[in-house]
Residue frames as qw, qx, qy, qz and C-alpha x, y, z in Angstrom:
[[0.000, 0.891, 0.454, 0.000, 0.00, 0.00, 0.00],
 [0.610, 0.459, -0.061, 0.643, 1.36, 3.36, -0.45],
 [0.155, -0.649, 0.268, -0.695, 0.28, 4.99, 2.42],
 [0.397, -0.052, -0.853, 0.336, 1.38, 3.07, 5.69],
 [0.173, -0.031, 0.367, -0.913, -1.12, 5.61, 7.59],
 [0.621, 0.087, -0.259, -0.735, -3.64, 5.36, 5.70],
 [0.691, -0.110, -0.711, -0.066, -3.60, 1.32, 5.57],
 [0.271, 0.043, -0.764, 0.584, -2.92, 1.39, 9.77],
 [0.252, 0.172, 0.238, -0.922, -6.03, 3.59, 9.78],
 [0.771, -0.053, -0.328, -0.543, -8.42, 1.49, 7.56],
 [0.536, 0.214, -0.792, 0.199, -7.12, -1.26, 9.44],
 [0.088, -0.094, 0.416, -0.900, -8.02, 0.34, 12.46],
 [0.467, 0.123, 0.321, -0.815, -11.42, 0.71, 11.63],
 [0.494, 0.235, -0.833, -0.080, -11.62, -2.66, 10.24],
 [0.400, -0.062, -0.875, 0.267, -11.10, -4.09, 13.39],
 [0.404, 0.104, 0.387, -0.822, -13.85, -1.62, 15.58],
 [0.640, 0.075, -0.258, -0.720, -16.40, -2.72, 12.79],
 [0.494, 0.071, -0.847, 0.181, -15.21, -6.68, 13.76],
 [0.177, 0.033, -0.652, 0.737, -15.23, -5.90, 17.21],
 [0.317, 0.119, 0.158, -0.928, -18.54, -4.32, 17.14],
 [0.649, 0.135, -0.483, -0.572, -20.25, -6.91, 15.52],
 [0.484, -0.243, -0.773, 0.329, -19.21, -9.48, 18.46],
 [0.158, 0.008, 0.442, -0.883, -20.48, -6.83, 20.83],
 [0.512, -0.104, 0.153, -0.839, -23.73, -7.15, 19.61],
 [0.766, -0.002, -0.632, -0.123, -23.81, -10.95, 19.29],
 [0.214, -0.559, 0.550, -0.583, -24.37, -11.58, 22.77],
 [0.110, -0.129, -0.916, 0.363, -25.02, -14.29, 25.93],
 [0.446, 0.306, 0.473, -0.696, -28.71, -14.95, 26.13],
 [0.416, 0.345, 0.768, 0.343, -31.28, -16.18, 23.70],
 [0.317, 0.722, 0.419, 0.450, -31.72, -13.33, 21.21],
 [0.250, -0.899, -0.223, 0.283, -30.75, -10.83, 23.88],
 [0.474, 0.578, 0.017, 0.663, -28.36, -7.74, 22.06],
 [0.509, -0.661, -0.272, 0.479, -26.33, -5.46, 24.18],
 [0.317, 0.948, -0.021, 0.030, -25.97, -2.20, 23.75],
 [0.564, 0.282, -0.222, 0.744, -21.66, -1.22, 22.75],
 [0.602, -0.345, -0.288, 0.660, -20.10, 1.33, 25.03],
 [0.596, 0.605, 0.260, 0.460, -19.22, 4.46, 24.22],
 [0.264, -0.644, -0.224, 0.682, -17.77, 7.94, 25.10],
 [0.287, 0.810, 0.440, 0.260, -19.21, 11.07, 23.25],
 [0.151, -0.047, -0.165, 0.974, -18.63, 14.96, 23.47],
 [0.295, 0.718, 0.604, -0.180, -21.82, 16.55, 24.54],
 [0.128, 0.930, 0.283, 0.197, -22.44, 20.39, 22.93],
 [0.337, -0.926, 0.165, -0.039, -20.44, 21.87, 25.81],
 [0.648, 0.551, -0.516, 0.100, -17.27, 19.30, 25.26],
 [0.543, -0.382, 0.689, -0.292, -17.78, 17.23, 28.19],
 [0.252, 0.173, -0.951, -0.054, -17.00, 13.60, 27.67],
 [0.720, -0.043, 0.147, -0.677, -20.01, 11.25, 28.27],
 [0.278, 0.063, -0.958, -0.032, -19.70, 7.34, 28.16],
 [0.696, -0.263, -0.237, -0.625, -23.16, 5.66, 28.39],
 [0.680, -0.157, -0.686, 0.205, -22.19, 2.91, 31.16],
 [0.076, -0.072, -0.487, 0.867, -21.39, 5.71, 33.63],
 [0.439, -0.030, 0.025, -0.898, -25.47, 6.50, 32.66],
 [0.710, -0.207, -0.570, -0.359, -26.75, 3.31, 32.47],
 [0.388, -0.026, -0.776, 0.496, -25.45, 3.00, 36.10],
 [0.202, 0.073, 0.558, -0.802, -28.36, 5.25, 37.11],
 [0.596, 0.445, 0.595, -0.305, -31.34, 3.28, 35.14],
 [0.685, 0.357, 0.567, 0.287, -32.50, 2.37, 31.89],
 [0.332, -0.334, 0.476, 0.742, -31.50, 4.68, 28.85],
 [0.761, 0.397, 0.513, 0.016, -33.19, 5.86, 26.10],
 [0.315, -0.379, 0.463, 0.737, -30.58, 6.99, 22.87],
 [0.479, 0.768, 0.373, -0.201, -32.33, 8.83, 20.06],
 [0.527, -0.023, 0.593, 0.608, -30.38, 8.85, 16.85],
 [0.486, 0.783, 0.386, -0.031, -30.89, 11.85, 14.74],
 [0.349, 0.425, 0.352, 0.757, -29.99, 14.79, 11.97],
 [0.098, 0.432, 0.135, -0.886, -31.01, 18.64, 12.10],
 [0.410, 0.176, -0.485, -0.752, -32.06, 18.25, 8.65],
 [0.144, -0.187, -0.970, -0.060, -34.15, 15.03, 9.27],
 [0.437, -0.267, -0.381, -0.769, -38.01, 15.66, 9.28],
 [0.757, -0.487, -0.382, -0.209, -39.52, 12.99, 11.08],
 [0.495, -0.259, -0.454, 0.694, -36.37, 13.12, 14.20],
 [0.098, -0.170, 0.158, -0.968, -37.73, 17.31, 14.22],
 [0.632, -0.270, -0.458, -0.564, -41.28, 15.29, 14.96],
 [0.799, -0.318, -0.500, 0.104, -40.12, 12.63, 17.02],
 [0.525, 0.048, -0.558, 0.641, -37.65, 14.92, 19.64],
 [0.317, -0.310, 0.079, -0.893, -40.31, 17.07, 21.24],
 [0.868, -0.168, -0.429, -0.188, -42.27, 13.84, 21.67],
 [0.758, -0.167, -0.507, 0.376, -39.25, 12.46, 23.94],
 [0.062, -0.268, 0.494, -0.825, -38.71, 15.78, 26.14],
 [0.533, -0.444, -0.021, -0.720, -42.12, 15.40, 26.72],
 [0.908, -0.195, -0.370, -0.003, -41.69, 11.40, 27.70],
 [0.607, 0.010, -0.504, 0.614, -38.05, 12.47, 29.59],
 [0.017, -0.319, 0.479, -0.818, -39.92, 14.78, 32.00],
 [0.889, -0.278, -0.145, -0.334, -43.00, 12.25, 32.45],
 [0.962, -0.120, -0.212, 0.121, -40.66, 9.83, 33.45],
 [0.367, 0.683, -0.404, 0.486, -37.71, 11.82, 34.94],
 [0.497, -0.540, 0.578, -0.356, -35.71, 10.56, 37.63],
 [0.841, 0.024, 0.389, -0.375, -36.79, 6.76, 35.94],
 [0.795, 0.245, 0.351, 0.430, -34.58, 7.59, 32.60],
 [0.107, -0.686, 0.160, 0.702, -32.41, 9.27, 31.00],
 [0.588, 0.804, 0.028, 0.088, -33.42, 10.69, 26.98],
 [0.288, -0.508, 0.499, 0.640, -29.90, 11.30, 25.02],
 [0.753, 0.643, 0.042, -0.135, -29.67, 12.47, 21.65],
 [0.680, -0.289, 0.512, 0.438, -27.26, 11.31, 19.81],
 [0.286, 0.833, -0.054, -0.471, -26.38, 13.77, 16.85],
 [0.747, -0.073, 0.471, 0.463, -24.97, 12.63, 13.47],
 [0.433, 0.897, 0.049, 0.074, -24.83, 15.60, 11.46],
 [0.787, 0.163, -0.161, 0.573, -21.35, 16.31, 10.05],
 [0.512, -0.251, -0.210, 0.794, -18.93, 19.16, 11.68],
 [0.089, 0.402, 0.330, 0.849, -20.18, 21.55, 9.24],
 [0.387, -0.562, -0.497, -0.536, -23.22, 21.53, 10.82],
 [0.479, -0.375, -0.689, 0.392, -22.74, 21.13, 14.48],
 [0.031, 0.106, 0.272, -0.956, -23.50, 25.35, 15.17],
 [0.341, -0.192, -0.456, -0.800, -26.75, 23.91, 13.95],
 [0.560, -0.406, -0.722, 0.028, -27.92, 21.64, 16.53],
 [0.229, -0.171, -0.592, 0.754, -28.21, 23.83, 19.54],
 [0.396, 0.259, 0.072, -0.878, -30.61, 26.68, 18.01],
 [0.383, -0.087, -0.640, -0.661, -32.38, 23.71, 16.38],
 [0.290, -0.278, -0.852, 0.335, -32.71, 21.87, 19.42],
 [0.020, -0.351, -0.490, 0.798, -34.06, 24.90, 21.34],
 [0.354, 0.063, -0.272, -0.893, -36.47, 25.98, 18.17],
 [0.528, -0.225, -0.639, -0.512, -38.31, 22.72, 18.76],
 [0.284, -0.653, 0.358, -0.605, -38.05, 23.05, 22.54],
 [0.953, -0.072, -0.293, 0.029, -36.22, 20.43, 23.38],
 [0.274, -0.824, 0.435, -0.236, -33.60, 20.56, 26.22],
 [0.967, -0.118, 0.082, 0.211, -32.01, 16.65, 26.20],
 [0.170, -0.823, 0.427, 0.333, -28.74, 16.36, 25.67],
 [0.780, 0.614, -0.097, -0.073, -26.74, 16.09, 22.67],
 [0.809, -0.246, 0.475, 0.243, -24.25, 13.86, 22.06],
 [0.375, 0.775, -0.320, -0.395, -21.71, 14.57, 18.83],
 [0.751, 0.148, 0.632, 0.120, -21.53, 11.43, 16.81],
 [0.292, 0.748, -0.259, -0.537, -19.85, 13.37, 13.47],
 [0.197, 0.512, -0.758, -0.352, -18.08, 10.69, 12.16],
 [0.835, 0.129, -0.333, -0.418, -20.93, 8.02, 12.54],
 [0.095, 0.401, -0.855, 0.315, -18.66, 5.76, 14.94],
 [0.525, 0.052, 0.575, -0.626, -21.78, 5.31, 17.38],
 [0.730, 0.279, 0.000, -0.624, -24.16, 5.18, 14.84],
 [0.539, 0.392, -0.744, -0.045, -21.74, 2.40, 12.77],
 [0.090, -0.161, 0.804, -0.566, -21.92, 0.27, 16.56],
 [0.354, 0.307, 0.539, -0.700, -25.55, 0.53, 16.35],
 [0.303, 0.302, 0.808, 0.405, -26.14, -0.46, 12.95],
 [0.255, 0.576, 0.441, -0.639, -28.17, 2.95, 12.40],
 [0.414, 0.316, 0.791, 0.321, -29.32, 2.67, 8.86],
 [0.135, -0.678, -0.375, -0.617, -32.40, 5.53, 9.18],
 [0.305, -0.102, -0.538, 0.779, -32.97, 8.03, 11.17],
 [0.146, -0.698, 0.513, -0.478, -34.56, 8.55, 13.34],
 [0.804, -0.024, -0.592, 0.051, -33.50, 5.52, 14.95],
 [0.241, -0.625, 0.446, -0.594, -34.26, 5.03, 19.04],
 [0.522, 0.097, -0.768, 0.358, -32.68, 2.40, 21.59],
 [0.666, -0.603, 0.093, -0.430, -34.26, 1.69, 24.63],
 [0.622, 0.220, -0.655, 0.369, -31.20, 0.04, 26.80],
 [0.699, -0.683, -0.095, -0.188, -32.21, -1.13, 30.29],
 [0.674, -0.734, 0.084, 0.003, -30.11, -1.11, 33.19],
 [0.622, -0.406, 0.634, 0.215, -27.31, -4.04, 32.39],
 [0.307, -0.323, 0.745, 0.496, -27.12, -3.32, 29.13],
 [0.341, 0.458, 0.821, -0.033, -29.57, -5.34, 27.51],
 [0.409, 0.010, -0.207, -0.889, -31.16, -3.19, 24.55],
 [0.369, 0.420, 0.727, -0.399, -35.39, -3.86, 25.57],
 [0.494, 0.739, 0.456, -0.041, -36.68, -2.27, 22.19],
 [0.171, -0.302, 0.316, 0.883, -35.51, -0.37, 19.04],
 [0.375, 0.793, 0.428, -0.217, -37.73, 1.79, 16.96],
 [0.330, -0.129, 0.421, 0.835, -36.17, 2.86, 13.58],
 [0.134, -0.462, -0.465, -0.743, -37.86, 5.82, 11.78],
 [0.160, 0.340, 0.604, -0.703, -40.74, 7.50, 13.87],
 [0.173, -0.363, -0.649, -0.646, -44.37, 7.54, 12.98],
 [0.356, -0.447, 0.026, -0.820, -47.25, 8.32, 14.90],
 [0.830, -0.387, 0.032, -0.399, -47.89, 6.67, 18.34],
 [0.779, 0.236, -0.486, 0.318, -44.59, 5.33, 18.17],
 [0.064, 0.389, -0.466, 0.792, -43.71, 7.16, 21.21],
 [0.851, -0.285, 0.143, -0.417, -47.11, 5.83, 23.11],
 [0.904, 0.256, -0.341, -0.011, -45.23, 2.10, 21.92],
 [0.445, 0.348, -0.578, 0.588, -41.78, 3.27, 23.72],
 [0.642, -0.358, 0.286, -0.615, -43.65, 4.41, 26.78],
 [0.942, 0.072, -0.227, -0.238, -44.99, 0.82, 26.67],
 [0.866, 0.137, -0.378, 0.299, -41.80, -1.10, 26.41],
 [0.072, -0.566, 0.454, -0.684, -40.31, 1.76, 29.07],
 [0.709, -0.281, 0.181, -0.621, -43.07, 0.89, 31.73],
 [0.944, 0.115, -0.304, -0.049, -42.71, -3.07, 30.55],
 [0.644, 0.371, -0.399, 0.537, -38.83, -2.42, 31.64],
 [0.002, 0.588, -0.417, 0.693, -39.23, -0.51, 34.65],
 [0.860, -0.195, -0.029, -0.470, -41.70, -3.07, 35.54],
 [0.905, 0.217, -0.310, 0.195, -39.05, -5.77, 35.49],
 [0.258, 0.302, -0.625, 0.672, -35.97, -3.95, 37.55],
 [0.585, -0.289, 0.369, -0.662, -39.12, -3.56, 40.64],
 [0.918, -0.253, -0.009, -0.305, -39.75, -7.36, 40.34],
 [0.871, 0.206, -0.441, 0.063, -36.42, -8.21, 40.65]]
């Protein structure tokens, strides 16, 4: 190859995409765990979603600024992450490229939406998560365990997460 960088660097990300693909092949019968991870929010704090999953289940909302139905579906979850606050924590999880990133704050706040944003520019996460379409949201309980994904958003999909929320919170109390 003529560039040793270059090859050490596809190589690189080679093995994550490997690596990531046993992550989600997991122990249990059909059960998928969510990968790790450590973001920058907005503000350039560091975030890593085990240190949150250590205070309850998770849900991780995969969008765009420019994406229609995620400017539908992220009002929808403030409204579910202050019904249920204290019970879970909403994260978005932004994949718009650099260019864009002085967009996501004044979009966030035009559709009054106050979660936090996660900066996922180079699609790492999203690549972990197999995200395909956005918007595309992960409900990941406690230990891991993803309890429901919902790819795209349509109407009453957000009554559905509720659902599988409740279903999940319902489980850590019987155990």
């Amino acid at each position: 190859m003529r560039n040793p960088r270059l090859f050490r660097i596809s190589a690189a990300l080679v093995a994550v995409l490997i690596l990531s693909t046993a992550a989600l092949a997991l122990p249990g019968e059909g059960e998928e765990f969510a990968p790790d991870f450590t973001l920058e929010d907005l503000r350039g704090d560091s975030v890593t979603l085990s240190d949150v999953l250590a205070d309850g289940p998770v849900i991780l909302d995969f969008f765009a600024t420019w994406c229609k139905p995620c400017g539908k579906a992220l009002p929808k979850l403030q409204k579910l992450a202050q019904e249920y606050e204290g019970k879970v924590q909403v994260i978005t999880i932004s994949i718009d490229d650099p260019r864009s990133r002085s967009k996501i704050a004044p979009s966030m706040r035009a559709k009054g939406v106050k979660l936090p944003v996660l900066l996922d520019s180079d699609k790492m996460v999203a690549s972990l998560y197999r995200v395909a379409s956005i918007p595309s949201t992960f409900l990941i309980a406690p230990d891991g365990r993803i309890a429901a994904v919902h790819k795209g958003y349509r109407d009453g999909e957000i009554r559905q997460l509720e659902s599988e929320l409740n279903a999940l919170l319902a489980e850590g109390k019987s155990r």
